[in-house]
C-alpha positions in Angstrom: 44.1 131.3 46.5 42.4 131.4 43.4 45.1 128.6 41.7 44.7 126.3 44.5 44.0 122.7 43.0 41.6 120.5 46.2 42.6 117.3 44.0 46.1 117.9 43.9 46.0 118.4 47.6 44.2 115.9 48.6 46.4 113.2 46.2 49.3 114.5 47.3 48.4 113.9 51.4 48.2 117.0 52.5 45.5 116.9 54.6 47.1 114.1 56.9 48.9 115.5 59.6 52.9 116.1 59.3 55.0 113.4 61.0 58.4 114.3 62.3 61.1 112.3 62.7 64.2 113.1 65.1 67.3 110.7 66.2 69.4 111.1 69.3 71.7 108.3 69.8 70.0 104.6 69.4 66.5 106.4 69.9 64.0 107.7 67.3 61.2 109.9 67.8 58.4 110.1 65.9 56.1 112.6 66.3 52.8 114.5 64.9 49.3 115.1 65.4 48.6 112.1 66.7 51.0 112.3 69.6 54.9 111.2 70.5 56.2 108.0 70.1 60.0 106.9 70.8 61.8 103.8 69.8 65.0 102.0 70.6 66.7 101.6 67.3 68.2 97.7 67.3 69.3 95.8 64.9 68.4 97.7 62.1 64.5 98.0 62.9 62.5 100.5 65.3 59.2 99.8 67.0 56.7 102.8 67.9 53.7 102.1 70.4 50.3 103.3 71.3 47.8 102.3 74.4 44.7 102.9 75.1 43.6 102.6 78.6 39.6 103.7 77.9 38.6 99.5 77.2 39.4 100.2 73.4 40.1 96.6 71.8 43.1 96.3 68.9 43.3 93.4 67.0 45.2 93.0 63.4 42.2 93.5 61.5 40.5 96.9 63.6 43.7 98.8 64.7 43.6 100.9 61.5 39.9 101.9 61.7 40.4 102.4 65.6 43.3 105.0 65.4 42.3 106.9 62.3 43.7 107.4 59.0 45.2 110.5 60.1 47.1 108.9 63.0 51.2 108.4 62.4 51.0 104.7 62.4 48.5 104.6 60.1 50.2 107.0 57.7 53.3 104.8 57.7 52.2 101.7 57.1 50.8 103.2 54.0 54.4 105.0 52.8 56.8 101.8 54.3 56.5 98.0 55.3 55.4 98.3 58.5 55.1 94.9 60.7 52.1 95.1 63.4 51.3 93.8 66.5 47.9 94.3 67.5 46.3 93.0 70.2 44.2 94.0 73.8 44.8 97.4 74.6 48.1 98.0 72.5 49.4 98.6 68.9 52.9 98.2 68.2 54.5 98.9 64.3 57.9 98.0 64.0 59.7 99.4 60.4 63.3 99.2 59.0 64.9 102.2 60.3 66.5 103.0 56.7 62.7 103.2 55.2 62.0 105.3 57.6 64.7 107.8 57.2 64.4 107.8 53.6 60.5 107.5 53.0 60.2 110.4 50.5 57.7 112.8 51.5 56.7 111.9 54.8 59.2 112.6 56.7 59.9 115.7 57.7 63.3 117.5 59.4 
C-alpha cells in the first residue's frame, strides 16, 4: 500500500459507509451501514424513515448530529436535495427518485 493517498480517500468519501440502492416494483430500498430503509415510490419522490424508540429527540436542526455523518440519510442529503421532516422520535427524508438513481458516486448496484 505504499501509493495509497489518505487525502484522496478521505476527499473522495470513502470512509463513509456504501449505500445501496435496489427497486422492485413502486418500492425502493435503500440500504447500508446504517441499516434498511424502504420507500413507496409516488409521484415521482420517495421517502426513507428512521425511529428511535430509546427517548432520542429529532428536530430540524439536531437530526444530523443525532444519526451521524456516516448514517445513509445523512450522506444523501449531502449528494441530492433531500426535504426533511424531523420531529419527536422520527426522521423522515423524502428525495426525487431520479436524483437518487442517478446521484453519481453514491449509489451503488
Amino acid at each position: 500500500m505504499e501509493n495509497f493517498d489518505l487525502k484522496k480517500y478521505l476527499a473522495e468519501g470513502r470512509l463513509y459507509e456504501a449505500i445501496n440502492l435496489d427497486i422492485e416494483d413502486d418500492i425502493a430500498y435503500l440500504s447500508g451501514d446504517s441499516g434498511e430503509y424502504e420507500g413507496e415510490i409516488e409521484d415521482g419522490k420517495v421517502s426513507f424513515s428512521v425511529m428511535y424508540d430509546d427517548g432520542t429527540i429529532f428536530d430540524e436542526w439536531n437530526w444530523k448530529d443525532i444519526l451521524g455523518r456516516k448514517h445513509a440519510f445523512v450522506q444523501l442529503s449531502k449528494k441530492i436535495p433531500t426535504k426533511v421532516e424531523a420531529a419527536g422520535d422520527y426522521v423522515m427524508i423524502t428525495v426525487d427518485f431520479d436524483d437518487l438513481k442517478y446521484s453519481s458516486g453514491l449509489i451503488k448496484k
